[in-house]
N, C-alpha and C positions, 0 to 999 in steps of 0.2 A: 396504646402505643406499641409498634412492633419494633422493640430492641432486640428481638432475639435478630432481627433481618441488617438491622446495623449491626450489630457482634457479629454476624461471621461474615459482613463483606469487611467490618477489619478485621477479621482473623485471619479472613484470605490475603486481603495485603502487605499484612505485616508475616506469613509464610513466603507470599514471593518475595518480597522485600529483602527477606534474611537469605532467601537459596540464589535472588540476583548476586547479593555480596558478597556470596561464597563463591560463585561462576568470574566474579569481576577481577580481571589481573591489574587494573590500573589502580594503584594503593587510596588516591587521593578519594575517586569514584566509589572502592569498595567502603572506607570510612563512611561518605554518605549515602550510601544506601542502607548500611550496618544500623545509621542514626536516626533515618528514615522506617526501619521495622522496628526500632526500638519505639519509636513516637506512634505507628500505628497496632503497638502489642497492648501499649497505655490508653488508647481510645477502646481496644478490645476489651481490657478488664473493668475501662469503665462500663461499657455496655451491658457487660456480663454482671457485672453490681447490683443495676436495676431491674433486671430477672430476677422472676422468681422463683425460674426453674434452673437445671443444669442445662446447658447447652448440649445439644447428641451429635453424637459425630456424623457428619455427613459425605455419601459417597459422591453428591453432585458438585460438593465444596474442595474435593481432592481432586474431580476431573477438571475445574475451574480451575483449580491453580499447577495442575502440569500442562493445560492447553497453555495462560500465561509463559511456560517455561519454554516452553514446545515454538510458541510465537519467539521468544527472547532469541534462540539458536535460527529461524527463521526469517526474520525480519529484523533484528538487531533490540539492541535495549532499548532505543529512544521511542521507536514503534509501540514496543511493550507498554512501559511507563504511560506513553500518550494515550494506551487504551486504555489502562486502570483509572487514567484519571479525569477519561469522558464520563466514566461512571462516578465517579468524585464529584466532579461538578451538580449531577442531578445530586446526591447525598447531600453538598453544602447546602443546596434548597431545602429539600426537607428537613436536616438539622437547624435551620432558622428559623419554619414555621414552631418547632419542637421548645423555641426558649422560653416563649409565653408561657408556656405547659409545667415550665419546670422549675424548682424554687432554690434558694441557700447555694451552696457548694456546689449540688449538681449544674444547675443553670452558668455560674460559674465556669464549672469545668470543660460545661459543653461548646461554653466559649472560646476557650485555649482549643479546643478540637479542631471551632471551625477554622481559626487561627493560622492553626497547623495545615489544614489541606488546602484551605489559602493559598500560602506561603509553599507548600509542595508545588503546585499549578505552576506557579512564577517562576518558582525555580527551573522547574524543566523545559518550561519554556522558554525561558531567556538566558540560563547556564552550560547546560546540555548540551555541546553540537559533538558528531563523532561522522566521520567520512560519509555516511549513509545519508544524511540528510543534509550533507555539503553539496555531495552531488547528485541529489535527487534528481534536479535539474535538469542533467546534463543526462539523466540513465530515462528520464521520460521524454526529454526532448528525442535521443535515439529509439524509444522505443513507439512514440508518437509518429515521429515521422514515417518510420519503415511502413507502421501499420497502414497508415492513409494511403503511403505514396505504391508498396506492392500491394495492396490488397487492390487499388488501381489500375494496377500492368495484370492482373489475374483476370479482374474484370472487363480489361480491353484486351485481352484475347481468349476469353468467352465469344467475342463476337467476331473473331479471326477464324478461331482455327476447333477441329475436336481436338486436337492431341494433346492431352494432361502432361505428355513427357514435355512438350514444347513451351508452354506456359509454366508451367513449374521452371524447368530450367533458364528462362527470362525473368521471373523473379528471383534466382538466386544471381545472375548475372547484374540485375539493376542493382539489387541489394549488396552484393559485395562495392559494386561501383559507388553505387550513390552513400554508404559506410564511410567509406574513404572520405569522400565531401563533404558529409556531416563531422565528423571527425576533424576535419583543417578547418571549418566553420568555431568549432567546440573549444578547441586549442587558442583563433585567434581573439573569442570571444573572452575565456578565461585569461587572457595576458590581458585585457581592457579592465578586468574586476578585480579589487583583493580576498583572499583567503580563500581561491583554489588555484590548486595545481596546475597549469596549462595540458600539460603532458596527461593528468592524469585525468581530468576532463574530458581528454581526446579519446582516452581509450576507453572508458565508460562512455561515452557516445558511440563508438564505431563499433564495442563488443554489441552492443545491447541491442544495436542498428541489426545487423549481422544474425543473430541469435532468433531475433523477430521475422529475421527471412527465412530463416532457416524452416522457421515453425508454422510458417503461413505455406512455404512451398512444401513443404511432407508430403498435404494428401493426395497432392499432384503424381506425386510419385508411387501413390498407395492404391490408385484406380485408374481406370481408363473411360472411366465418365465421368468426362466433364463439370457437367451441373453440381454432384457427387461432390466430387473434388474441390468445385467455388464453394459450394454451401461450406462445405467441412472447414475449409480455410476462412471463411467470413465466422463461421463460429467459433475458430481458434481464434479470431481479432477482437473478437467483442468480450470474449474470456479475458483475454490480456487486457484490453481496456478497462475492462473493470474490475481488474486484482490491481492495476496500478492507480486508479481513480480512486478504490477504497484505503490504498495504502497511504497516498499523498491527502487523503481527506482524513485522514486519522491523523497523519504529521503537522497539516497545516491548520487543520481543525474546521475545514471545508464541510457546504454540503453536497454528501455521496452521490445521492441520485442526480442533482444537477448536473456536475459537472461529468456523470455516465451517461446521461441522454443527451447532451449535447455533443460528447465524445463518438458516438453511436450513431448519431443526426450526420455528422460531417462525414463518417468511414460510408455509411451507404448513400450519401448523396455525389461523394466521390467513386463509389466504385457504380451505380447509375450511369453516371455522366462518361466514365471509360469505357463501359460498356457500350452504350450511343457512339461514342468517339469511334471505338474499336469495329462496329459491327457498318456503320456508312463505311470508315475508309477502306474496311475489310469487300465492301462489296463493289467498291468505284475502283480499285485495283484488283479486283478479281484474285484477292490474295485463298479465302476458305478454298481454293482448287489445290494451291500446293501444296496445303497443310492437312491432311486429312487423316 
């Protein structure tokens, strides 16, 4: 039986556990997370019991748990939490193949364990909400739309014009614009539902809208070829798409890859399609003469 592999995934979590509650200013929050490192330090010296060796310190089990910290200041605690406890969930499996194995008091005990990480799961899932995961929503829908709809205006003036300065500055021009209209979309949407903001809805759509232009239009501005410039900014879209895909599939508890290749599927059969769109009407108005 590998206890020592259970002992330090709960050592690890009952070290974040204790350094989240020390970082948490809301009193109620830090209590249970305080009682949460205390319940996973009880599963650690159980584990540590049935060894029959010392446990040795480890430098991979201290980079583990400041990347966890590193993630908490980055992504917020609910993020955090939802990834220790993907890895929870495989450990309650293997803790229940372990109870046939095990006899008296241990068996027992390891009961109350799974109990416990049970009951943590539930908890944070159904407890838990903090702004970040209020308005997921509303920060993917801004940062979904920008990507499809400028990575589209970039694509259909691929087939307009060479000038990176002119395409670039079209998608910050759609993207501030079309911000705006996501943003009065975000606002009217949020007064339809309870427990969000209207106002603040709106501005997590139109920042996030805006931010996504910004970032798609750069390499426009960074080269004077073309092709260069669309590649660099189609692989700034699919980066974004898939730091937000992975993030909202940690939250929701989603799968990653699906919902990244169909994200991925739509940006290049949209920016395809503007491309054709852009390069016929480009050549039936004789427009690539002006823009050169």
């Amino acid at each position: 039986m590998d206890f020592e592999k259970y002992c330090r995934d709960e050592y690890i979590d009952y070290k974040v556990y204790s350094y989240l509650a020390k970082l948490e200013k809301n009193d109620e929050r830090r209590g249970i997370l305080e009682n949460f490192g205390k319940m996973e330090h009880e599963h650690y010296i159980f584990w540590k019991s049935l060894m029959n060796k010392e446990m040795k310190d480890s430098s991979l089990d201290n980079i583990r748990i400041k990347l966890f910290i590193l993630f908490k200041y980055i992504f917020g605690l609910i993020f955090t939490i939802k990834l220790m406890e993907k890895n929870e969930k495989r450990v309650i499996e293997e803790y229940k193949k372990l109870l046939n194995r095990l006899e008296g008091e241990s068996k027992q005990k390891l009961e109350l364990i799974i109990k416990d990480e049970i009951e943590h799961e539930n908890f944070w899932m159904n407890q838990m909400k903090d702004d970040t995961t209020r308005y997921l929503g509303f920060i993917i829908l801004g940062l979904a739309d920008a990507i499809i709809e400028i990575t589209g205006v970039h694509a259909g003036f691929l087939g307009v014009t060479a000038s990176t300065i002119i395409a670039g500055i079209a998608g910050l021009v759609v993207g501030i614009s079309a911000s705006l209209a996501m943003a009065s979309a975000a606002y009217l949407q949020a007064k339809q539902s309870e427990g969000s903001n209207p106002r603040i809805s709106a501005i997590y759509t139109g920042v996030f809208y805006i931010l996504a232009a910004v970032a798609l239009a750069t390499p426009y501005f960074m080269t004077h070829d073309m092709l260069v410039a669309f590649l660099s900014s189609l692989i700034i879209a699919v980066m974004l798409i898939g730091f937000f895909n992975f993030y909202s599939s940690v939250i929701f508890e989603r799968k990653f890859a699906k919902e990244f290749l169909t994200s991925t599927t739509i940006i290049l059969v949209t920016a395809s399609i503007s491309f054709i769109v852009g390069e016929f009407l480009g050549n039936i108005f004789g427009i690539p003469q002006y823009f050169k």
